[in-house]
Residue, then its C-alpha position, 0 to 999 in steps of 0.5 A: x818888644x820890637x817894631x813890627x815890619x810890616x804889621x799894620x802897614x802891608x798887613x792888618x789883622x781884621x780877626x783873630x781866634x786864639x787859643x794857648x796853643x792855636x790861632x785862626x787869624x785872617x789878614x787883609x793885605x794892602x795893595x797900595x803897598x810900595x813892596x808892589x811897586x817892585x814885586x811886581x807893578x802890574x801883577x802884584x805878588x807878596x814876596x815868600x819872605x814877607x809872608x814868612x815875615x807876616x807869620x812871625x809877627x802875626x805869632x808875636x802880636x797874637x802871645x805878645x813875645x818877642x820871636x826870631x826865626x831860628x831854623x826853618x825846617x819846610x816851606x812849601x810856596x804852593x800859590x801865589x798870594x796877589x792882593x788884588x785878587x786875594x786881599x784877605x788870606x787866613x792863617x792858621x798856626x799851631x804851636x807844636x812845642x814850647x820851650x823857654x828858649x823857643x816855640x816850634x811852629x807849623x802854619x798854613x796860610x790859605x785864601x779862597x782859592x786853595x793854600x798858599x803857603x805851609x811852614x813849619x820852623x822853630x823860633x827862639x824868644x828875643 
């Protein structure tokens, strides 16, 4: 399977609840990342393409198989995701379908605050 891109350097995953066809995972995301540095110095933000990138590999590391996103079907970025102020969110995803060829995916990522981001895509396997 391929290197992960920011799993266990942007992100690590302290917990996770798996079963065949869900996850509850929470991630704590670090603030010292270089990604910050650019996005933005004094008010961090994950960017909304790591975090689609974070839900992919979470799904990848969590079943062990290799995902590309295919089709992006809703992404609604609702608030946004600041490490300082939230440095653990909770992801929550549900495996809608799943094919030989892909997996159609619907995914939450919350923190205490409220929802962050809601997603829902298809991902073929590599």
């Amino acid at each position: 399977m391929a290197k992960f891109l920011f799993l266990d350097n942007l992100f690590y995953i302290i917990k996770n609840e798996v079963t065949p066809d869900a996850f509850k995972a929470r991630i704590s995301l670090d603030a010292s990342h270089d990604i910050y540095k650019g996005h933005f110095p004094d008010n961090p933000i994950t960017p909304g393409v790591c975090i689609l990138q974070m839900v992919k590999e979470t799904i990848m590391n969590t079943y062990n198989i290799p995902l590309e996103l295919e089709q992006l079907k809703h992404s609604k970025f609702l608030a946004f995701i600041n490490p300082n102020l939230q440095p653990n969110v909770d992801l929550d995803v549900d495996i809608q379908e799943k094919d030989e060829t892909g997996w159609q995916v619907a995914a939450v990522v919350k923190s205490e605050d409220g929802v962050h981001v809601k997603f829902s895509g298809r991902y073929k396997i590599n």
